[in-house]
N, C-alpha and C positions, 0 to 999 in steps of 0.2 A: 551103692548106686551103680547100675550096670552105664556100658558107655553110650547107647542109646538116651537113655535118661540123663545122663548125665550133660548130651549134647542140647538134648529141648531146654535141658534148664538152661543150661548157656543160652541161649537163644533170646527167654524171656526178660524183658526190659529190666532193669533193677528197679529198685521203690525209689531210687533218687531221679533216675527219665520219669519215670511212672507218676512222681510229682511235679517234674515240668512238662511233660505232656497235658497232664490233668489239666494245666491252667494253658493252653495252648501257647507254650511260652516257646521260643525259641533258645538256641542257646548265648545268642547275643544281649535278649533279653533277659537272661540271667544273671551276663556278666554288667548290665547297665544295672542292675538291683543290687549289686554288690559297689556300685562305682558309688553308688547313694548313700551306701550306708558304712563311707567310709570317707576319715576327714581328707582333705583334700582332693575329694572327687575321683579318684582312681587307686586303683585296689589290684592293679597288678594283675588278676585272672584275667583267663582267656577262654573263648569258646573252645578250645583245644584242650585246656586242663578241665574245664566241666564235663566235655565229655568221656575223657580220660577216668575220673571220678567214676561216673556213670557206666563205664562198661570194668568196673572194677581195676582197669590197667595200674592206676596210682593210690593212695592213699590220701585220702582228704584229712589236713592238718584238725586239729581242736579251734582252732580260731575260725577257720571257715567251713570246718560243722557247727559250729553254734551261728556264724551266719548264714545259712543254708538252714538250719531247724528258724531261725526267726520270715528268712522268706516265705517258705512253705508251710508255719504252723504244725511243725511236726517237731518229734521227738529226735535225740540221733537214734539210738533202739531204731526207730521207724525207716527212716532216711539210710542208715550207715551199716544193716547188716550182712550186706551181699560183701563190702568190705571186710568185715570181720570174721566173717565165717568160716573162712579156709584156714585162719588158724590153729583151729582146732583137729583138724585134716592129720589122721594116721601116719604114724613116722616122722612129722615136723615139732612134735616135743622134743625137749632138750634132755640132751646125753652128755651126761657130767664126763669132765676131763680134767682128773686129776694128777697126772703126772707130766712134767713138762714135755717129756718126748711126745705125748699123746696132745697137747695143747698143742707146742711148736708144728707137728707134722698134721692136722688139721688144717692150722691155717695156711700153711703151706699147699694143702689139698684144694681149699678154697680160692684160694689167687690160679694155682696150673690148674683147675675145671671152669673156672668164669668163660664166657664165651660173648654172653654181652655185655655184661655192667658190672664194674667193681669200686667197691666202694671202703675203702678205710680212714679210721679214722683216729686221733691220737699224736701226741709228741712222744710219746718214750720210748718208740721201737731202735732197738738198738741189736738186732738180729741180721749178722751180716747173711744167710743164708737165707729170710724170709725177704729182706728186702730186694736181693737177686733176683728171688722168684718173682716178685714183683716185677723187676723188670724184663726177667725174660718173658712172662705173659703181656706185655706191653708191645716188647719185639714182634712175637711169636701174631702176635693177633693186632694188626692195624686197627680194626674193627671194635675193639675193647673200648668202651669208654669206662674210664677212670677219673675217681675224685680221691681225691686226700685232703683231708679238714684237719688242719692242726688245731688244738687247744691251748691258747699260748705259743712260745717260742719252744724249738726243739728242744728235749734233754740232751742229748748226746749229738757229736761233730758228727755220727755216722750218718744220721737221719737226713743231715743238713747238707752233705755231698749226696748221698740218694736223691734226693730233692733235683741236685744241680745234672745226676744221669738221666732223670726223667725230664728235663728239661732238653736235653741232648737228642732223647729219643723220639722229643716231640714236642711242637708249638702250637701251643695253646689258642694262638690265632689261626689255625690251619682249620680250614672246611673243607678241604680236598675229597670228603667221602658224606660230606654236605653234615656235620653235624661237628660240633667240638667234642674233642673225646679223651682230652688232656684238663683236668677241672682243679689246680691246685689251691689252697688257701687257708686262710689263717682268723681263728675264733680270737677277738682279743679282749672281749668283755671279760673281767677277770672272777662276776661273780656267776656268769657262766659255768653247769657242772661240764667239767671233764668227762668224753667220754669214749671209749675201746670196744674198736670192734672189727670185722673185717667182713663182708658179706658179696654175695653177688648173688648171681638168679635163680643157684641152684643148692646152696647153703649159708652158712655163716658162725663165727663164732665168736661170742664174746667173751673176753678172760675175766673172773671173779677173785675177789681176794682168797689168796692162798688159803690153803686147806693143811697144810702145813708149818709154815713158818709166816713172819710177820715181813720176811724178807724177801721172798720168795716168788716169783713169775711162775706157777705150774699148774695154774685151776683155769677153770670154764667151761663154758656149756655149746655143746655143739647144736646148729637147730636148724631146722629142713626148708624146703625149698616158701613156704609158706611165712613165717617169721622172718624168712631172711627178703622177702620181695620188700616187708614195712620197714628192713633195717637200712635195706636202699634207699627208699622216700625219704625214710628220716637224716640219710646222708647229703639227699640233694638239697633237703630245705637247710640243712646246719651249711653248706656250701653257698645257697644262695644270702643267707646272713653274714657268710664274714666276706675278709678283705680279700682280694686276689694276690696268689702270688705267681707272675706270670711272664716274669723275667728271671736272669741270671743276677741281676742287680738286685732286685727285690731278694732272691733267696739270700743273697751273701750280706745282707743288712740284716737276716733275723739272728740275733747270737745266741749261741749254742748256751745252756744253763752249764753244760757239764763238757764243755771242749775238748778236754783232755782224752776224756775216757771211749 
């Protein structure tokens, strides 16, 4: 697709406006069909996240695509593939990494090239050099907004003082640049799966069980800017499900599984 072409199609509506257009709906009145079809009368969406949806900027969850396909009478297929589509997009398959230097220095790549959104996720990081980097791009870039979703309490003491630097680097209640961009917290449903990853806006990468040993931290798949936009999404929604942690009080109450080490 040349960039002309590629700018028209930017342009045209996606199938999900193209469905509330059809019914002369506004975007208020999308989010009042969702407050309907949800117990207690409110559902959380916003004319902000429907449009977000709608010019592809976000990913619409599986719970409100199938409420979205019962609104409109349609399929997700129909509704959801201006969404999907970039996936598939040259260079954003995944490129195995199989040696840990090649794992660690990745993610390491990924946290110093974020520039606007980073998102990790995980209790077992016990990497004093990717955790740094973590926080020298935090220093480094006011502007970064950052989440960390733990799963459970930390493994290691290290994760659990990290915690308490980025708390130092930054409060969580601060809007001073009009948005929160310090987002910490903690997954506590315990049959919740676990899950590893590290992503921002421009790649991302998930570690896979070793390719090696049964012991072993050195595999996973590196993936391009396209996989790693829904690994963001899928960071802010696992953030807006668990608990906050957004004190120094709160971090030094979650105990460490492996303190020592």
């Amino acid at each position: 697709m040349d960039v002309i072409t590629h700018r028209r199609a930017t342009r045209e509506p996606s199938p999900l406006r193209r469905a509330r257009q059809g019914r002369g709906w506004t975007l208020e009145k999308v989010v009042e069909a969702f407050d309907q079809r949800t117990p207690g009368g409110h559902s959380g969406v916003t004319p902000t996240m429907i449009s977000g949806w709608e010019l592809g900027r976000h990913t619409t969850s599986n719970a409100h695509r199938q409420t979205l396909c019962a609104i409109y009478g349609k399929s997700i297929d129909e509704l959801f593939a201006h969404q999907d589509r970039h996936l598939a997009a040259v260079g954003d398959g995944p490129e195995l990494l199989a040696r840990y230097a090649e794992l660690h220095d990745s993610m390491v790549a990924v946290v110093s090239e974020a520039r606007e959104c980073l998102v990790v996720t995980g209790s077992r990081s016990r990497s004093t050099s990717y955790l740094q980097a973590i926080e020298a791009a935090l220093a480094a870039n006011p502007g970064l907004i950052f989440y960390r979703v733990l799963h459970g309490p930390p493994h290691y003491g290290v994760l659990k003082d990290h915690l308490l630097r980025l708390l130092e680097l930054r409060d969580p209640r601060d809007r001073s640049l009009g948005v929160k961009t310090l987002h910490l917290a903690v997954e506590e449903d315990q049959y919740a799966p676990e899950r590893f990853f590290v992503a921002s806006e421009r790649a991302a990468v998930v570690p896979i069980p070793s390719l090696t040993s049964h012991e072993a931290f050195d595999s996973g798949v590196l993936l391009g800017a396209g996989p790693a936009s829904r690994l963001l999404d899928h960071g802010r929604q696992a953030y807006a499900a668990a608990r906050r942690i957004e004190t120094v009080a709160d971090v030094r109450a979650l105990e460490a599984l492996r303190e020592r080490e």
